[in-house]
C-alpha positions, 0 to 999 in steps of 0.5 A: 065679251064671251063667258070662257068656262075654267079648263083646260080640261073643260067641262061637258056641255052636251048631254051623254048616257048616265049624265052626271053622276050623283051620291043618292043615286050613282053610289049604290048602284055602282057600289052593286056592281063593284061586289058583282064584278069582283065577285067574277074576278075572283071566280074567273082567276080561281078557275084560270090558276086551278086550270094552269095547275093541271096544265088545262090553259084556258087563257081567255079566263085570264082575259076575262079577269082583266076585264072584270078589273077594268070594271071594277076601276070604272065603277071606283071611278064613277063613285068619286066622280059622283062625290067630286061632280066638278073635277073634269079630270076625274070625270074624264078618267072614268068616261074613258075606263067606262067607254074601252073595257067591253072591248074584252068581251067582244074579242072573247066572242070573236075568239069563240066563233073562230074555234066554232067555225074551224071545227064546222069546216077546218079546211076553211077556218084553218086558211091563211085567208081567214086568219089574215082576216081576224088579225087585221080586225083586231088591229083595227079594233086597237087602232080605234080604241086609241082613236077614241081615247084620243078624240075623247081627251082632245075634246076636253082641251079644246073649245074649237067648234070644228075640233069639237066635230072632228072628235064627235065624228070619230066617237060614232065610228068607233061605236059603230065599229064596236056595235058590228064588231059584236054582231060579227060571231052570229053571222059566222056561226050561222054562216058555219051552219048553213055551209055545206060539210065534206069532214066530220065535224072537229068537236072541241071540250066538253058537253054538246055541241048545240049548247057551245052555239047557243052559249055562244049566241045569246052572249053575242046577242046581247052583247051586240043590243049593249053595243047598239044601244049606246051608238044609237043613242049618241047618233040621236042625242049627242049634241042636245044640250046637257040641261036637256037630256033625252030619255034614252040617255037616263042612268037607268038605261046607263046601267042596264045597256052598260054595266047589267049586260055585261055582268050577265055575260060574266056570270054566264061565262062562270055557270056554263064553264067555258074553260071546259066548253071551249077549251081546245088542246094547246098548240093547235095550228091546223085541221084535225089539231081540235081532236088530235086525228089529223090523218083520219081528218085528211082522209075525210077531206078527199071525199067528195059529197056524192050527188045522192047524199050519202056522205052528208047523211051519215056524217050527219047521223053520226054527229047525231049519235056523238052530240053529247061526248067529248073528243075524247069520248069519240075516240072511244067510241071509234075504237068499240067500233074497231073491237067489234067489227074485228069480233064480227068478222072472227065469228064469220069467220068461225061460222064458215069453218063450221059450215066448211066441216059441215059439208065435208062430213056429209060427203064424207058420210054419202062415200060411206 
């Protein structure tokens, strides 16, 4: 007669990244991170109320209060788990809040990188293909994650070796899934990058330019490490036995490749304000809408590059010149530029009145 184990639902029997939670060690740490998270909670609110009150919306700030708030859920959790280790509902809980908040994060990148994107080459950002694109991404991003709820609670209610596999299989997609989902903006602001531009470039919010790319990068790069890191480690020890953990699976790693990187991503969000950096005007549905000249954007597009170079190079140098000022900034700028080019223009003019009366005084001195 076979041993049946109690459940439904049942207990894990392979191993996992963190193990199994224990009060020496789990409930400090997750104590620490709790304080750090909601410590980004109340920072990342206060800047999203203090914004919508000046009518600065900047609504990824909401949605990165949620994601501090499922975090904060998750580490209650694991510190339960950790004083009832034999409850597998409670077990189940906190693995499945542990597993889908980081999917937060990435959607914020991604929002990022489009809006870096449509300013490098707004004709191209802004089309209906691109769009269409992201869209389909995030649907499929929801879909799995409801798949992988699915699998994650179905496992626990069945003992069927082939269900078992079934669930496993869609747990690797979905990580995968993830993991690429987090490389995503770096290749699409490099890609930016490297592309060829026929209009200036539609700066958005405050502070330079390379910043807002190297902002946006770093986060992604570790991010995508995180990501990486947990779908590795369940392709090369998801079915070892939970008495036998690899090391990779350690809690230590469970912290660092979970919960550290993210709370780096939280604070460095709060430190470099990214309501100021990429905030851009509400209602834009089109070039030209980041900086509010659309006509001048239009007129730029029906230039074509010359073969020599020219348009490349002085739109080059005057982002050069621009860097370090916002769009608004740009826009005076322009108009200094307007001022002067007319007081020029009056002085050439004055200049040729006085060599015009210049020379009618001299014949008129020669006829004397």
């Amino acid at each position: 007669m076979s041993f049946k184990p109690p459940g439904p639902p049942y207990p894990p029997t392979t191993a996992s990244l963190g193990g199994l939670p224990t009060k020496k060690v789990d409930i400090p740490i997750s104590s620490v991170f709790l304080l750090l998270f909601l410590v980004g909670a109340i920072c990342h609110m206060t800047i999203f109320v203090t914004n919508y009150k000046r009518n600065h919306k900047f609504i990824i700030s909401g949605l990165m209060f949620g994601f501090c708030m499922t975090r904060i859920t998750a580490q209650v959790m694991r510190i339960v788990w950790a004083c009832r280790p034999r409850n597998v509902k409670i077990a189940l809980v906190a693995n499945i809040f542990t597993a889908a908040g980081v999917l937060l994060l990435f959607v914020t990148n991604l929002l990022f990188a489009q809006r870096v994107f449509k300013a490098m080459h707004p004709r191209s950002g802004w089309h209906s293909i691109f769009k269409y694109t992201f869209t389909a991404l995030y649907v499929l991003i929801v879909l799995t994650l409801a798949m992988l709820i699915t699998s994650v609670i179905q496992s626990s209610f069945t003992l069927n070796s082939n269900t078992k596999r079934i669930d496993r299989d869609i747990l690797l997609y979905g990580q995968t899934l993830f993991a690429v989902v987090s490389f995503l903006p770096i290749p699409i602001v490099i890609i930016g990058l490297l592309m060829p531009r026929r209009s200036r470039l539609e700066k958005f919010g405050r502070g330079r330019w390379r910043h807002k790319v190297w902002i946006l990068l770093a986060s992604s790069a570790v991010l995508c490490l995180g990501a990486s890191f947990r779908a590795g480690s369940n392709y090369a020890g998801g079915n070892r036995s939970i008495t036998n953990p690899a090391g990779y699976q350690s809690k230590a790693c469970f912290y660092i490749f979970n919960y550290a990187i993210e709370i780096f991503v939280v604070l460095l969000y709060i430190f470099v304000r990214v309501d100021e950096r990429f905030w851009v005007p509400n209602g834009s549905k089109g070039p030209g809408d980041y900086t509010g000249q659309g006509a001048g954007l239009k007129r730029d597009a029906d230039v074509e590059t010359s073969e020599d170079g020219t348009l490349a190079r002085v739109i080059h140098d005057e982002e050069t010149t621009l860097d370090g000022t916002s769009p608004e900034d740009v826009g005076k700028h322009e108009t200094r530029g307007m001022e002067s080019g007319r007081g020029e223009e009056s002085m050439t003019q004055l200049t040729g009145h006085g060599a015009e009366n210049g020379s009618t005084t001299g014949r008129a001195s020669d006829k004397d």
